[in-house]
Backbone bond lengths (Angstrom), bond angles and torsions (degrees), N, CA, C in turn:
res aa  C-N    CA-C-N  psi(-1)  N-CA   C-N-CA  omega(-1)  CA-C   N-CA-C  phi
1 X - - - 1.445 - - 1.514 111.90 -
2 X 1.560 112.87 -47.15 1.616 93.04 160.00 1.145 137.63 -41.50
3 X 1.611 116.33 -43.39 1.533 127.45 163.75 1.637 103.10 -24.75
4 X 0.925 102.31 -80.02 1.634 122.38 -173.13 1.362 120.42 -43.61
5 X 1.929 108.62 -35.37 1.709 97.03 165.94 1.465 108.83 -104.70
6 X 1.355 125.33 25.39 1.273 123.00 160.16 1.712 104.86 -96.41
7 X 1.101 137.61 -4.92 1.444 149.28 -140.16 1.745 81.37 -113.21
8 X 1.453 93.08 -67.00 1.726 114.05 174.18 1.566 102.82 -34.32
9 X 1.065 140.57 -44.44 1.807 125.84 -130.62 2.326 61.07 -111.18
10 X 1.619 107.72 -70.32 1.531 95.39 -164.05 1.629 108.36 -26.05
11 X 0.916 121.19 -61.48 1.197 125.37 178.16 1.714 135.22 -18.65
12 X 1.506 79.72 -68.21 1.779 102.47 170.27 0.828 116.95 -28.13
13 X 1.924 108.08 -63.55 1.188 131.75 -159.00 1.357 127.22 -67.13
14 X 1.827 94.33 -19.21 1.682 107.92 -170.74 1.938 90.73 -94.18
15 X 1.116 112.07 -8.91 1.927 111.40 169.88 1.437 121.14 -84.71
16 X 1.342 95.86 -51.67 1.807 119.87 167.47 1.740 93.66 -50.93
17 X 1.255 137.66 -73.37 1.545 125.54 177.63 1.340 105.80 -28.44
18 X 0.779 135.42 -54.79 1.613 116.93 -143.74 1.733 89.40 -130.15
19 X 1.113 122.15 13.91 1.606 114.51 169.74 1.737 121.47 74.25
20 X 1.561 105.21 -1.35 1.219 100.88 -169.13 2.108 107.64 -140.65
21 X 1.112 100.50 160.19 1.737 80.23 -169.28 2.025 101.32 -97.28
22 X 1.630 84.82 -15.02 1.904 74.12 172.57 1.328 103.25 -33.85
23 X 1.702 92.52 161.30 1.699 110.82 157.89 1.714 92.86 70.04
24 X 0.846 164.64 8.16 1.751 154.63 -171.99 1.503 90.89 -131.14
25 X 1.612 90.30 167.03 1.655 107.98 179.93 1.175 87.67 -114.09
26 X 1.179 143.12 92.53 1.486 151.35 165.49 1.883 108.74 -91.98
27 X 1.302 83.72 -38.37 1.615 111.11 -166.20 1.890 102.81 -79.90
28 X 1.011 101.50 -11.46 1.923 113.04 173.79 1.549 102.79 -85.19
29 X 1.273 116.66 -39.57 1.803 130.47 -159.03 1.603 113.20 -94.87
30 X 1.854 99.66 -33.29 1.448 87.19 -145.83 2.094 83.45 -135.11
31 X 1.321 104.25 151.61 1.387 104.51 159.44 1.545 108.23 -163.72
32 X 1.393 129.09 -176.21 1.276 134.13 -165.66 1.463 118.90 38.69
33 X 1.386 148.01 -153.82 1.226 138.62 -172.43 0.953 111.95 -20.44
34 X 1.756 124.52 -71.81 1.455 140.77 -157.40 1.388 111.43 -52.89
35 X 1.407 111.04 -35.92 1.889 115.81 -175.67 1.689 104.69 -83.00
36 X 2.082 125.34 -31.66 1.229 103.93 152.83 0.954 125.55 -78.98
37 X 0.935 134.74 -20.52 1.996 124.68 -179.58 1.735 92.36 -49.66
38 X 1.480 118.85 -57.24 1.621 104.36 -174.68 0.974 146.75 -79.40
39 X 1.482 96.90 -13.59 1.598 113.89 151.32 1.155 111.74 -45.70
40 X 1.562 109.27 -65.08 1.784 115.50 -142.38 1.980 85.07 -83.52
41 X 1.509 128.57 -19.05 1.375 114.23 -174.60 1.779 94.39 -77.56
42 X 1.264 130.74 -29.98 1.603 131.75 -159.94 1.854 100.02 -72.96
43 X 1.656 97.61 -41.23 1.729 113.31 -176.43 1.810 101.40 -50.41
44 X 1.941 99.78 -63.61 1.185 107.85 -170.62 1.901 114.97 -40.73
45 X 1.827 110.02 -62.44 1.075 101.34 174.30 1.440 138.09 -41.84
46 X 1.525 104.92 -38.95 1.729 125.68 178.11 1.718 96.19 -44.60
47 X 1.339 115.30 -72.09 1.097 129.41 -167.15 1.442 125.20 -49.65
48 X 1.699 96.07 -17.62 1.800 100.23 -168.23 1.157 87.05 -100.75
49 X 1.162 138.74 -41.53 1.400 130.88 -173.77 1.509 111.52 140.58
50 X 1.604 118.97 -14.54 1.502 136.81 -155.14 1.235 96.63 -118.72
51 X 1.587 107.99 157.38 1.536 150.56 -176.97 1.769 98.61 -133.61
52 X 1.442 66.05 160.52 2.088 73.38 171.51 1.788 107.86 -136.94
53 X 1.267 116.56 135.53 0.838 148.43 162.03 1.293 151.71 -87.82
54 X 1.346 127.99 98.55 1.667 150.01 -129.94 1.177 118.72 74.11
55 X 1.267 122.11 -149.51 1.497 106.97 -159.03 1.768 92.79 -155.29
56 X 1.198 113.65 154.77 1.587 125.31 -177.42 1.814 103.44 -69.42
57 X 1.132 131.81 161.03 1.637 148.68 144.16 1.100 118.48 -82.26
58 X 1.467 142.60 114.67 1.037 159.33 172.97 1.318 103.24 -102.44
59 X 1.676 114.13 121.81 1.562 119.57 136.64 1.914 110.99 -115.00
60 X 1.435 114.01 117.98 1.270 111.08 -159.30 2.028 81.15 -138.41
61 X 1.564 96.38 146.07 1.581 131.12 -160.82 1.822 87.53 -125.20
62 X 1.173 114.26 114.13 1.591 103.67 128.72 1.868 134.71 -31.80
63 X 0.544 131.76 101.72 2.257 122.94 -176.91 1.472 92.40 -113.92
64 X 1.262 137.25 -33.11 1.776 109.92 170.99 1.716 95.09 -155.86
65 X 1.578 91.84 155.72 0.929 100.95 166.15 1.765 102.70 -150.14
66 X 1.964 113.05 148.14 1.233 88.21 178.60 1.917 84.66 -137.45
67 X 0.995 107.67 149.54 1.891 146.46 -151.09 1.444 93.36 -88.36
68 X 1.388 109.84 -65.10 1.348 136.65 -134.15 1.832 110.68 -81.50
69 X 1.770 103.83 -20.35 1.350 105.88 -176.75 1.900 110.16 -67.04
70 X 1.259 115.86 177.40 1.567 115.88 128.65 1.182 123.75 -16.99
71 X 1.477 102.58 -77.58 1.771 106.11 -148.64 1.761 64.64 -119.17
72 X 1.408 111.27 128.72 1.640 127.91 173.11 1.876 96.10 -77.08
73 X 1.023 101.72 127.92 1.583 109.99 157.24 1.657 127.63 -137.69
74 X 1.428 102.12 170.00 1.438 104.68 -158.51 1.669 95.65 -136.24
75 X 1.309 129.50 172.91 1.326 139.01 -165.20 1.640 92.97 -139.52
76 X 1.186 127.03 129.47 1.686 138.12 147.68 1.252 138.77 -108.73
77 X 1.021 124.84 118.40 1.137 132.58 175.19 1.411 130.59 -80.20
78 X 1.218 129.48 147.43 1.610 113.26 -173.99 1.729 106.87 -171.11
79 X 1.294 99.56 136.28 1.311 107.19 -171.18 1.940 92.92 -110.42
80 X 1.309 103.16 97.26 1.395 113.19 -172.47 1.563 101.97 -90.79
81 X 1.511 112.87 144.16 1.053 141.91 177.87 1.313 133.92 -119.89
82 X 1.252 118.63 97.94 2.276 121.23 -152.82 1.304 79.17 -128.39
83 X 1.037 157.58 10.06 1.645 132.49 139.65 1.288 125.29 -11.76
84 X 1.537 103.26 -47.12 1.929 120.49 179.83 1.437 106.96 -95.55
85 X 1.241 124.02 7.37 1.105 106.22 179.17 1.669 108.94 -138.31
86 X 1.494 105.58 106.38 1.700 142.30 -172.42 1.357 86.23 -78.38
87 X 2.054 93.01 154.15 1.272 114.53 174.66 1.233 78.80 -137.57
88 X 1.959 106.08 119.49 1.515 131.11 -173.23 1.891 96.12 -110.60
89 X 1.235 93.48 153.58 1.453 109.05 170.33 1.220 119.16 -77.60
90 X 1.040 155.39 84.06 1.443 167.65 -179.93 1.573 112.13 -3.98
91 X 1.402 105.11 -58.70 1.538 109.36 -167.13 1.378 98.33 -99.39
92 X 1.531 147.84 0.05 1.459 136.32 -166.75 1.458 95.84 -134.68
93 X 1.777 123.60 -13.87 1.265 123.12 165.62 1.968 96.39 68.44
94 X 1.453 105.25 6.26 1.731 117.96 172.20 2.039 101.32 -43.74
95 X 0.824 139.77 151.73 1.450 152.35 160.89 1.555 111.14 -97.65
96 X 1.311 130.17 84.19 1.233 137.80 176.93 1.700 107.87 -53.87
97 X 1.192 110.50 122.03 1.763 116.11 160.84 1.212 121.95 -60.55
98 X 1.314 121.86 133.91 1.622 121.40 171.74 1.660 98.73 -69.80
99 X 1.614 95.05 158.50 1.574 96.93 -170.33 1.591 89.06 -84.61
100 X 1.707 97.47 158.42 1.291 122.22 163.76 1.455 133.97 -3.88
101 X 1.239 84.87 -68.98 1.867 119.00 177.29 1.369 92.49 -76.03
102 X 1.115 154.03 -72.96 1.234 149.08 -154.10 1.308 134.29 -17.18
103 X 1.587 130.74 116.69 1.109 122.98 -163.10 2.200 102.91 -96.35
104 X 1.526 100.74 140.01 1.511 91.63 -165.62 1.390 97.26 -116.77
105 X 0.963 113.83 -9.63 1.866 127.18 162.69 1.731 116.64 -116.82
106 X 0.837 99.37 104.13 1.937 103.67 178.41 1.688 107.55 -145.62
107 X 1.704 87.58 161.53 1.512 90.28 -178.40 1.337 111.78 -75.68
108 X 1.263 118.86 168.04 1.578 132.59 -174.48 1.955 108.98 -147.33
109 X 1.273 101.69 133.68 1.454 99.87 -156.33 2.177 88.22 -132.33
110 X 1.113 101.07 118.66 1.335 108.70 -172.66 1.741 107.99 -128.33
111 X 1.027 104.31 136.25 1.753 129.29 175.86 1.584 123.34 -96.31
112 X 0.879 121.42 85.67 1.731 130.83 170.06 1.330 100.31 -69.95
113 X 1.548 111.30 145.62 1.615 130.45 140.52 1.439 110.29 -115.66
114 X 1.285 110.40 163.77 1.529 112.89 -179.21 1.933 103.63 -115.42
115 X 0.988 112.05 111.90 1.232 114.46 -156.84 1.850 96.10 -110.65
116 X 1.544 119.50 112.36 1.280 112.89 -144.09 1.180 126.11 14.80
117 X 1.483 141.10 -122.16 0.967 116.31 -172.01 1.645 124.25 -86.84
118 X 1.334 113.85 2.86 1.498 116.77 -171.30 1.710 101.00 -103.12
119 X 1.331 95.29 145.65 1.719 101.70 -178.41 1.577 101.76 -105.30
120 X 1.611 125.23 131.67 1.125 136.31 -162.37 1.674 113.97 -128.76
121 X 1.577 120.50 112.61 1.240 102.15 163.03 1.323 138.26 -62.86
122 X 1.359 93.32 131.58 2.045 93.12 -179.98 1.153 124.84 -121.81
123 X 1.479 101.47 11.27 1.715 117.19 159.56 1.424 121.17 -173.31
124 X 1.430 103.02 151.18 1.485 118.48 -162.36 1.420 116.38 -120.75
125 X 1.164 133.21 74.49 1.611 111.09 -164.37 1.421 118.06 -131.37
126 X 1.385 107.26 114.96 1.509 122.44 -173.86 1.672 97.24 -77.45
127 X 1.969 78.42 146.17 1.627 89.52 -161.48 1.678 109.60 -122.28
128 X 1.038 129.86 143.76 1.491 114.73 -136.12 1.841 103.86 -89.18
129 X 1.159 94.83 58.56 1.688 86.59 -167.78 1.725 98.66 -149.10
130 X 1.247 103.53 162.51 1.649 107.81 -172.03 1.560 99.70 -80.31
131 X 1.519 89.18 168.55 2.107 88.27 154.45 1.566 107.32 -174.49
């Protein structure tokens, strides 16, 4: 299942480039919340004018998983890292600054289901604290 949310973030990153999720397997990795959050984050960039450039660091832990339901699910943890990864202005190729306050290492808390045999993220949610 890590496979699968490391598959997830490659992914992003290849939508986050170019502002749009056409063309990516996002839709192999990710569904329910987790697949709109990147939609509606790929829309947002389109709209501002920006892409992003490089890619986040992930160190992500399994912390639960339970077997036994219906739909099997799992809990992730992840101490995400976007230091390397700029949000550039599209047409001036400008390198936008993270704001002030901005946290560039924070925790990240993610939800798998196992949907026959493939395990799928179905949520992504950055949590407002360092780590």
């Amino acid at each position: 299942m890590l496979s699968v949310y490391g598959r997830y973030w490659q992914e992003q990153v290849k939508a986050y480039a170019k502002a749009d999720t056409k063309g990516t397997d996002l839709r192999k990795y990710a569904t329910k919340d987790a697949l709109g959050r990147s939609i509606g984050d790929a829309l947002s960039l389109k709209q501002a004018g920006n892409i992003m450039r490089g890619a986040p660091r992930s160190d992500a832990d399994v912390t639960s998983i339970n077997l036994d339901k219906k739909i099997p699910s799992a809990v992730i943890k992840d101490c995400l890292d976007v230091s390397g990864w700029e949000t550039v202005e599209s047409k001036s190729g400008k390198v936008l600054p993270f704001a002030d306050d901005a946290l560039t290492r924070y925790e990240t808390i993610a939800t798998a289901e196992k949907w026959g045999a493939q395990w799928l993220i179905t949520k992504v949610e950055p949590q407002e604290r360092g780590c």
